[in-house]
C-alpha positions in Angstrom: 14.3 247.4 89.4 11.7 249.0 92.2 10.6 251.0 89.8 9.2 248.1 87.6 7.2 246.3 90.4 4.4 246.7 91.5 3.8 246.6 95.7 2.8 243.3 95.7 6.1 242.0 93.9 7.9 244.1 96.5 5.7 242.6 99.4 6.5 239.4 98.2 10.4 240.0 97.8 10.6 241.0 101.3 8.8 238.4 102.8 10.8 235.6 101.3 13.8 238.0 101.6 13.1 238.2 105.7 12.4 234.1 105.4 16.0 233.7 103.7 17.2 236.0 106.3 15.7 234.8 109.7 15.5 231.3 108.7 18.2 229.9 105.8 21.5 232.0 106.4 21.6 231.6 110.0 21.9 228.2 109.8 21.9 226.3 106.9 25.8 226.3 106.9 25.2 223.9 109.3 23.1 221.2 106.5 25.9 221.6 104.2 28.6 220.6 107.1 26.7 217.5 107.7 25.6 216.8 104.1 22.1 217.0 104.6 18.9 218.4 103.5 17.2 220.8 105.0 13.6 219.4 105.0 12.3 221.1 107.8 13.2 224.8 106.1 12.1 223.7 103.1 8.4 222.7 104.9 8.3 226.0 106.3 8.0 227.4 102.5 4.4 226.8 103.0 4.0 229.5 105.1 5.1 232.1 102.3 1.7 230.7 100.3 4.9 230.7 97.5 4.5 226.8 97.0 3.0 225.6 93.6 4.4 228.8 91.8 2.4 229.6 89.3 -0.3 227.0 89.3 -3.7 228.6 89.6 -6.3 226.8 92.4 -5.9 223.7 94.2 -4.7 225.8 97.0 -1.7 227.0 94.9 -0.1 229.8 95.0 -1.1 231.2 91.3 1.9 233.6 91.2 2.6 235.0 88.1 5.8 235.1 86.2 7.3 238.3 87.7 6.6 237.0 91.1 7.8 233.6 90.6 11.0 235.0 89.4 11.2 237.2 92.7 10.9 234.0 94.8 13.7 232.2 92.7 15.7 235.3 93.0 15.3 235.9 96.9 15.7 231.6 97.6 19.0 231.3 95.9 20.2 234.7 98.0 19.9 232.0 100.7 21.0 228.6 99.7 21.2 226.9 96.1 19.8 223.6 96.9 16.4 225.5 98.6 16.0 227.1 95.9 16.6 224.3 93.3 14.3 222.0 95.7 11.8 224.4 95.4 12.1 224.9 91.4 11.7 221.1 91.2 8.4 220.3 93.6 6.8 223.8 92.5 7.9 224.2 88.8 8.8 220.5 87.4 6.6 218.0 89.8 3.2 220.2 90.3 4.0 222.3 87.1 3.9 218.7 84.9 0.2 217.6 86.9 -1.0 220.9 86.8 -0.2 221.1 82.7 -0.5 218.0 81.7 -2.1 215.6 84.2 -5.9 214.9 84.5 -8.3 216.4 86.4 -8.6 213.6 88.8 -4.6 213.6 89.5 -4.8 217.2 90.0 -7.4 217.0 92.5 -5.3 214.1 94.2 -2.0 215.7 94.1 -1.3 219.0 93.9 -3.7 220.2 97.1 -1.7 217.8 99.4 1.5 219.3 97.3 1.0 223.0 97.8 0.8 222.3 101.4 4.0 220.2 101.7 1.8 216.7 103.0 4.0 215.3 99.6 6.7 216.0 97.8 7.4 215.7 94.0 9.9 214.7 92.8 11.4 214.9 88.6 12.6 212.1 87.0 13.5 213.3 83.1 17.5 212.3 82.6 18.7 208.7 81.1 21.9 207.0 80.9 22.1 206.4 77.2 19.2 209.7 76.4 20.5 212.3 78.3 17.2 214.7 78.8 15.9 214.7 75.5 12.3 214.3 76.6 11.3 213.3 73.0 13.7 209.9 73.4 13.1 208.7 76.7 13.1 204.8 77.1 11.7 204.3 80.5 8.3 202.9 79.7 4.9 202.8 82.0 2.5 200.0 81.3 -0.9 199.3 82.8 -0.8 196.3 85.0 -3.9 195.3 86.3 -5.1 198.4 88.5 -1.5 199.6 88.6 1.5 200.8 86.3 5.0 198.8 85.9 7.9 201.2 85.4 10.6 199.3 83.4 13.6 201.7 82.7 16.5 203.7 84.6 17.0 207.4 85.4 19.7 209.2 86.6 19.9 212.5 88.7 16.2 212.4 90.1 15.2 215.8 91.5 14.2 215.7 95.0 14.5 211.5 94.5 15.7 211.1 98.4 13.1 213.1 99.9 9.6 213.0 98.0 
């Protein structure tokens, strides 16, 4: 695979490789004994300028797809749950506001996001839908100068620490 990267993709791999090294295996044995999540590794992701994947400005990281793919790669070499926290704030949360979102929730979110100040969390699978995006039934209406969310989700990603 060297032979297909180019030297920032292997700087990259070995700077989250050395993270997952030095900071997840030796002791994140130690989150799963007591069940809990390792927030305070998972800040320190800001520090590998790898947060907000491959969002372009708003102090993102603007990789692109070969390098995002090292990062997932190197993460899960580490711990699963790391790795599927980060696909969920970087990928699904600031990957939905950066695509879709308006300029003003950009500006307001995914800053604070790519530095870990906030955490995003997903919110896409139903009781009676499954994930079938097109059929959701939760509904968001305007109430005043704020939304009502009427609906129920199951399976929230990152829903007990955003």
């Amino acid at each position: 695979m060297d032979n297909f990267l180019m030297d920032q993709h292997r700087e990259l791999r070995m700077q989250v490789r050395e993270f997952v090294q030095h900071e997840v295996l030796p002791t994140i044995n130690t989150y799963w004994e007591k069940a809990e999540f390792p927030r305070e590794m998972a800040l320190k992701l800001k520090d590998l300028s790898i947060v907000g994947g491959m969002i372009r400005g708003f102090d993102s990281a603007g990789l692109d797809p070969m390098a995002m793919g090292i990062v997932m790669y190197e993460l899960a070499k580490g711990d699963g749950s790391l790795t599927t926290f980060f696909g969920v704030h970087s990928g699904l949360a600031m990957g939905s506001i950066g695509l879709l979102g308006s300029n003003e929730q950009r500006e307001r979110w995914l800053p604070a996001m790519s530095r870990m100040e906030k955490i995003g969390a997903f919110a896409l699978t139903e009781p009676e839908r499954g994930s079938n995006a097109v059929d959701i039934q939760t509904m968001a209406v305007l109430d005043g100068d704020h939304y009502v969310l009427n609906g129920a989700k199951r399976w929230i990603g990152n829903a007990s620490i955003a």
